[in-house]
C-alpha positions in Angstrom: -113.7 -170.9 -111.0 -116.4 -170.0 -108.7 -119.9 -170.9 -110.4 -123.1 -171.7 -109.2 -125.4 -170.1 -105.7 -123.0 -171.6 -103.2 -120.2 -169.1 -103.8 -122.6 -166.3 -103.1 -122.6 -167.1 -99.7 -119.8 -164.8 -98.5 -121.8 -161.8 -99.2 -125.5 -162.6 -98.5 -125.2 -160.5 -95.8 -124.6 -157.7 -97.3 -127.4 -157.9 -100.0 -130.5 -157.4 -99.7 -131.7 -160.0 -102.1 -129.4 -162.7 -104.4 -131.0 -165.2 -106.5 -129.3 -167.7 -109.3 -132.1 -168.2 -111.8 -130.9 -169.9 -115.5 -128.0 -168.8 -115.6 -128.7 -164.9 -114.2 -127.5 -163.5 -110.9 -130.4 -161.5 -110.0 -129.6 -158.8 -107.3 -132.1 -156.6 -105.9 -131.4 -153.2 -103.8 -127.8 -154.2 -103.8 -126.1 -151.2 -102.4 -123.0 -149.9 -105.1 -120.3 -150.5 -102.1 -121.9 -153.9 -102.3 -121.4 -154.3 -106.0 -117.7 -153.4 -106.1 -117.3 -156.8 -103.3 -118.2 -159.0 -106.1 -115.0 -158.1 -108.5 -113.0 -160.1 -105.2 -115.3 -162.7 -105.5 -116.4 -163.7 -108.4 -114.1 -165.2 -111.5 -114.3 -162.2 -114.2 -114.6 -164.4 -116.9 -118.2 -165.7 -115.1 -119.2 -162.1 -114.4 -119.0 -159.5 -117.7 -122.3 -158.0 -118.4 -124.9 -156.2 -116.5 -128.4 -156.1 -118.1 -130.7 -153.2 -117.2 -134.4 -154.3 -117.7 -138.0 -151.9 -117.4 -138.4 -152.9 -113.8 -135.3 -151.6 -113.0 -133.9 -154.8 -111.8 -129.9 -155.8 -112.4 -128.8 -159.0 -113.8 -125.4 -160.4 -113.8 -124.7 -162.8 -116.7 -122.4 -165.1 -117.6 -121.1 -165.4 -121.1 -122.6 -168.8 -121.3 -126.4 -167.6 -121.1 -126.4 -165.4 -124.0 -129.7 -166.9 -125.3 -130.6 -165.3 -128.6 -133.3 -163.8 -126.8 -131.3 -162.1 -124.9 -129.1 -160.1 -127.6 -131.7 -157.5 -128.1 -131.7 -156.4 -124.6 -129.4 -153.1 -123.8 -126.2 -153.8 -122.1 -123.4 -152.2 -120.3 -119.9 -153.1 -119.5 -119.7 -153.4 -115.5 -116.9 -150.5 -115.0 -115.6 -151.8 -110.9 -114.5 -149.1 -108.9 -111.2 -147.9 -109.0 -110.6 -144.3 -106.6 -112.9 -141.1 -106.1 -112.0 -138.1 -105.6 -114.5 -134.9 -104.6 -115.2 -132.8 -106.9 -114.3 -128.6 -106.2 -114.7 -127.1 -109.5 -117.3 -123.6 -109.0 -119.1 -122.5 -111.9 -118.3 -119.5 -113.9 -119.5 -117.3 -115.9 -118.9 -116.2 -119.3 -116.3 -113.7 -119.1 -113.8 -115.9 -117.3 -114.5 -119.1 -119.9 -113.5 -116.9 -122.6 -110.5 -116.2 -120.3 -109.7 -119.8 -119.7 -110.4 -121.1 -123.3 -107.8 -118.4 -124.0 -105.6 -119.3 -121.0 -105.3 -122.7 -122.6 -103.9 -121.5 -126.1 -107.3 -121.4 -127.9 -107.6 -118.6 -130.6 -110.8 -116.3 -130.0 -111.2 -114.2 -133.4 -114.0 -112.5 -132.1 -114.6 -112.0 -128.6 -118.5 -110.1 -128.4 -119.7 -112.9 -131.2 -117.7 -116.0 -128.5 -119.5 -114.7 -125.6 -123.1 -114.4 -127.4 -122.3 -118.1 -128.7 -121.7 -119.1 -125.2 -124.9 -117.5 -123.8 -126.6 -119.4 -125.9 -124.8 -122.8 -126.4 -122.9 -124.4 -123.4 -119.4 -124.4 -122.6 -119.0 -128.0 -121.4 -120.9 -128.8 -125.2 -118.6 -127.1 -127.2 -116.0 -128.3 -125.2 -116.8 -131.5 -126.9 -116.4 -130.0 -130.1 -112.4 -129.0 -128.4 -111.0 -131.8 -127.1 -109.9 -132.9 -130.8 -107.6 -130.0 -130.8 -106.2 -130.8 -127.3 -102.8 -131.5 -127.1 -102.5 -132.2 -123.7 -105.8 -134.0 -122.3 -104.8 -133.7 -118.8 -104.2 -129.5 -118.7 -106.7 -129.3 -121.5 -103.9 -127.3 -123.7 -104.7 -126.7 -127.3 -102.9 -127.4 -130.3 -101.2 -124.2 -132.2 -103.8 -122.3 -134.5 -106.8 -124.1 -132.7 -109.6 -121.5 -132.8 -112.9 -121.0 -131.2 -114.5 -121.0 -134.4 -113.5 -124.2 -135.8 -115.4 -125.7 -132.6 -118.3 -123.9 -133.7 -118.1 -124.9 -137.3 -118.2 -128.4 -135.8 -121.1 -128.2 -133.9 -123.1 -126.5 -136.8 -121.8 -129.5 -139.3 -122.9 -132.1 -136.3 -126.2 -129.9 -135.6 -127.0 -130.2 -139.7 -126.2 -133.5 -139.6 -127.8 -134.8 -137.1 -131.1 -133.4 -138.8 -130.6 -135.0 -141.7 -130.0 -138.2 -140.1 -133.2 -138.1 -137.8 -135.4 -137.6 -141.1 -133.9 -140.8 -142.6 -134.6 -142.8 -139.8 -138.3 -141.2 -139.8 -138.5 -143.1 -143.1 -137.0 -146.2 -141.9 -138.9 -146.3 -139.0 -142.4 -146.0 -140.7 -141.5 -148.5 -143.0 -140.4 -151.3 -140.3 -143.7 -150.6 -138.4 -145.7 -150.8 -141.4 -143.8 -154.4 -142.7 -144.2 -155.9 -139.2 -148.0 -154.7 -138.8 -148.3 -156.4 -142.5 -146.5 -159.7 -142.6 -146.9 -160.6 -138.9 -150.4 -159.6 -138.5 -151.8 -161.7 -141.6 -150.2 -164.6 -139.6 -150.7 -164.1 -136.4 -154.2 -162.0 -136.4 -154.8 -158.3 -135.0 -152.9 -159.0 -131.5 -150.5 -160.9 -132.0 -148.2 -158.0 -130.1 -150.5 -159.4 -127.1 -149.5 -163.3 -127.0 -147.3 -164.2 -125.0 -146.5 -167.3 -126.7 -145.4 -165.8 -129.6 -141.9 -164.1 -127.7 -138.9 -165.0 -126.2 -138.2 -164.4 -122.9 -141.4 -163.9 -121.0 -139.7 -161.4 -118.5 -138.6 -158.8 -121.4 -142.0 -159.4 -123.6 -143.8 -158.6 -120.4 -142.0 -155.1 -119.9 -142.0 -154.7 -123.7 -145.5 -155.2 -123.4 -146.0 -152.6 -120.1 -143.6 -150.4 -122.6 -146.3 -150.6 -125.4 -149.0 -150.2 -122.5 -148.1 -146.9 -121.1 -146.8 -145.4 -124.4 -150.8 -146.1 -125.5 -152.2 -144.4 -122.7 -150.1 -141.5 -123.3 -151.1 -141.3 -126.6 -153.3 -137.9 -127.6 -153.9 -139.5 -131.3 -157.3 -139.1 -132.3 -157.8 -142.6 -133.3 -156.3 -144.1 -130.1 -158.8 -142.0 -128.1 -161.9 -143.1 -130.3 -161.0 -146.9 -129.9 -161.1 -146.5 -126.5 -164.4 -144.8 -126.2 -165.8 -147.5 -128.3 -164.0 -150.8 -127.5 -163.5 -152.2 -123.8 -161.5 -155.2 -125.3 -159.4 -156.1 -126.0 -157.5 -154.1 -123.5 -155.3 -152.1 -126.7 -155.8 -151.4 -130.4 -155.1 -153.7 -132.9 -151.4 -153.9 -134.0 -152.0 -151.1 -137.1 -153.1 -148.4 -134.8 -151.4 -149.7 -131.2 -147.8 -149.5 -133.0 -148.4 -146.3 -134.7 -147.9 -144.8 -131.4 -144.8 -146.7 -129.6 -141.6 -145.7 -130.1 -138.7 -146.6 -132.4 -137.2 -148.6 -129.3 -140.2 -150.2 -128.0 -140.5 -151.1 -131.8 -137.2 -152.9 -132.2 -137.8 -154.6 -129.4 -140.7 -156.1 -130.0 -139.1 -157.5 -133.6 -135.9 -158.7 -131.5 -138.2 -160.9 -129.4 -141.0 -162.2 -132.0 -140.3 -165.7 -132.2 -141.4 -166.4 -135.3 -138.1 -166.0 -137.8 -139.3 -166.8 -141.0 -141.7 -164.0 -140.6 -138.6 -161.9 -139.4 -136.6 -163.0 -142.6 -139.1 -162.0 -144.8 -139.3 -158.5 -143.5 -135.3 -158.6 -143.4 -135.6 -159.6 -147.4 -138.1 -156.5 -147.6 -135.1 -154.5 -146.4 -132.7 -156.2 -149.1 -131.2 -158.3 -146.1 -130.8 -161.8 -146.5 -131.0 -162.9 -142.6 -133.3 -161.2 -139.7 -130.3 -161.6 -137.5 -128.7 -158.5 -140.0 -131.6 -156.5 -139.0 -131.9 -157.2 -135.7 -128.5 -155.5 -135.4 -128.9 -153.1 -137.7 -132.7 -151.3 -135.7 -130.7 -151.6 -132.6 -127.7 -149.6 -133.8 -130.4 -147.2 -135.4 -132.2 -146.8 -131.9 -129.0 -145.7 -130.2 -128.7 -143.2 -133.2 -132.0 -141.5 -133.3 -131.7 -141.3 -129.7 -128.5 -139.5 -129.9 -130.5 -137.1 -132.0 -133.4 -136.8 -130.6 -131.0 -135.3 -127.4 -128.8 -133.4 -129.4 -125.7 -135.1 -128.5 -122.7 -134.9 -130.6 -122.2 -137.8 -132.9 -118.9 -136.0 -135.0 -116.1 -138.4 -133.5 -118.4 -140.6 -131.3 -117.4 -144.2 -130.5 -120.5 -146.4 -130.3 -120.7 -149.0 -128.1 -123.7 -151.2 -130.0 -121.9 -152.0 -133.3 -123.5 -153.0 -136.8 -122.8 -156.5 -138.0 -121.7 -155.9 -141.5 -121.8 -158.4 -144.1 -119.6 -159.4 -146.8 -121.5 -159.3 -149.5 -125.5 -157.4 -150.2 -127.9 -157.9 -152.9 -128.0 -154.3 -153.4 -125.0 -151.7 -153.7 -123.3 -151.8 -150.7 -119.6 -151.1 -149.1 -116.4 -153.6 -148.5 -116.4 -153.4 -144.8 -112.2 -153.3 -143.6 -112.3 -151.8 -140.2 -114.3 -152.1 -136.7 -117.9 -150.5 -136.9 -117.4 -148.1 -134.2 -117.4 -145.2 -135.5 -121.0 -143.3 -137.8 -119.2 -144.0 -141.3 -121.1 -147.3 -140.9 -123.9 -146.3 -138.5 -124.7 -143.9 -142.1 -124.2 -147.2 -144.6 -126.6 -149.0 -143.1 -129.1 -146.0 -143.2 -128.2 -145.5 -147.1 -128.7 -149.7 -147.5 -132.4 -149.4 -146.1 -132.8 -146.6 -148.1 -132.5 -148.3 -151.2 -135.6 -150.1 -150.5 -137.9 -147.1 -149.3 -140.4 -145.8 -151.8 -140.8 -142.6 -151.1 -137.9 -141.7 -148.8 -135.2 -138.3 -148.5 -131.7 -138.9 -150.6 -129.8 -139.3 -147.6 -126.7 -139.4 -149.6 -127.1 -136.4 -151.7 -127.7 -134.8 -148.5 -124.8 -136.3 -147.0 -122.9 -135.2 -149.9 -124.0 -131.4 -149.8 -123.2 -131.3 -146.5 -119.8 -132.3 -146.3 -119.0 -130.0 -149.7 -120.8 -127.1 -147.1 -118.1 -128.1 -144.4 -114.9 -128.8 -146.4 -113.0 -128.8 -143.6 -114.9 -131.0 -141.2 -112.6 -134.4 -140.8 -114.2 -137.1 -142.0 -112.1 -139.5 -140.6 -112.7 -138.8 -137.2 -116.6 -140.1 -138.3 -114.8 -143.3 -139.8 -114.6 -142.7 -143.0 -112.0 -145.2 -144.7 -109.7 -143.7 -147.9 -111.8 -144.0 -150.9 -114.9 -144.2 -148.9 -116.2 -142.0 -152.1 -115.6 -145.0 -154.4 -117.7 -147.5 -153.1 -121.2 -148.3 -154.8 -123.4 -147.5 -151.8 -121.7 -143.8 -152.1 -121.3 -143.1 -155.8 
């Protein structure tokens, strides 16, 4: 098995840059042609990950570095390249994707209302909403009875939803920023977000910290702009009005790498969770979701790649986890959880539940729900 800086030498010549650095293959302006050589030389099992980090460097890391600090950090599976082909599709318009939705077995109950829909809402987004009722994913050849307006009934029930999510995460969102600017603050004074010392991984804190920086500057908030005028240092806020202004991601970030864990537990235990590692998991899984929202993407019948660790057991009511997380069945329990402890907050679940009586025949399975979802205490 081919492990440390001497078995790079094969391809120095075709990077620009390779260093081996604890554990981390650091490789900078490495052309994609370039990448794809190191699947022939390099053991798979050294090589799994590839981290993406603000300065738009790459890292290749080994399973054996997953430092804790590094588990809030995005990540992607490293897909190697298998064939191309060009692309020779031509756009059309309107008229002839009615015709080819129509071509390919779909029923269109009303033609003038399809086209106006399609004016004003993709084709290649409601063809998200289609695939489900594809019977043949290669010709793209739909199922008998599949209509045109159950795709739209989909996207409406995904566009409601969607907005109901995005408000609960408002509320979860405030109240995270407003523990952390509470409990860490009264122990680590008005900047801590600013010392260095006090996060893992100085390479992530620092773009965390250029992150928190720029989203600052940006910032049209009154009181942002009056600190400014009237303070020179130091060079931000304090932590109540610098991290009313960063986002949701920059925000879970900065918890992930605070080093400081029985500060961490104690705003876990504020969110009825008895270990910070819960919540670490839990504001990175909620990131990915609002961001999904915040674009509009579909998230009826997504697979998420981040998944929720999901404990046994929970002081407050809570589900009896059986299957994988992927799915937003759990994405949603984990929302309804920190809603428990959130004074005031939207009923997410009697929103939830008026939604899905709305749309009675939107399948809930294809979200993850189990059979007998209903049953369980965080639901009833």
């Amino acid at each position: 098995m081919l492990a440390g800086p001497c078995c790079l030498s094969p391809i120095l010549d075709c990077a620009t840059s390779v260093r081996y650095h604890h554990g981390l293959w650091n490789l900078h302006n490495v052309q994609i042609r370039e990448l794809f050589m190191l699947k022939s030389i390099f053991d798979k099992q050294i090589l799994k990950k590839i981290v993406r980090v603000s300065n738009k460097k790459e890292y290749f890391r080994s399973n054996k570095s997953h430092h804790a600090s590094q588990r809030c950090v995005p990540r992607w599976d490293f897909a190697f390249y298998k064939g191309y082909m060009d692309y020779d599709k031509q756009p059309i318009n309107v008229d002839e994707q009615v015709a080819l939705l129509q071509n390919r077995g779909l029923v269109i109950e009303d033609i003038a209302i399809a086209k106006l829909q399609l004016r004003n809402i993709s084709y290649f987004r409601i063809a998200s909403y289609l695939r489900y009722m594809e019977e043949d994913r290669q010709f793209h050849h739909y199922k008998l009875g599949s209509t045109f307006e159950q795709a739209i009934d989909l996207y409406l029930f995904d566009k409601e939803l969607r907005q109901l999510i995005f408000k609960a995460i408002q509320d979860i969102e405030i109240s995270l920023r407003t523990k952390m600017i509470q409990i860490f603050s009264m122990e680590h004074g008005a900047f801590w977000f600013m010392d260095a010392s006090l996060f893992k991984n100085a390479d992530f804190y620092e773009g965390c910290l250029d992150n928190i920086k720029k989203e600052v500057s940006r910032s049209n908030e009154d009181f942002i702009k009056e600190h400014s005028e009237k303070y020179t240092f130091p060079s931000l806020p304090p932590v109540w009005k610098t991290l009313e202004v960063v986002s949701f991601g920059t925000l879970s970030k900065l918890f992930c790498l605070f080093k400081d864990n029985r500060l961490k537990k104690q705003v876990a235990r504020e969110f009825g969770l008895p270990q910070y590692t819960y919540l670490e998991s839990w504001i990175r899984c909620i990131t990915v979701l609002r961001n999904c929202c915040a674009h509009h993407a579909r998230i009826w019948n997504r697979r998420f790649a981040l998944k929720p660790q999901l404990p046994n057991r929970l002081p407050l009511s809570w589900i009896a986890p059986t299957q994988k997380p992927i799915k937003l069945y759990h994405q949603l329990c984990t929302l309804l959880y920190m809603e428990q402890t959130i004074t005031p907050c939207m009923d997410l679940k009697s929103s939830l539940l008026r939604l899905f009586a709305d749309y009675p025949n939107i399948d809930l399975h294809a979200m993850g729900f189990p059979q007998g979802w209903e049953n369980e205490p965080l639901w009833r």
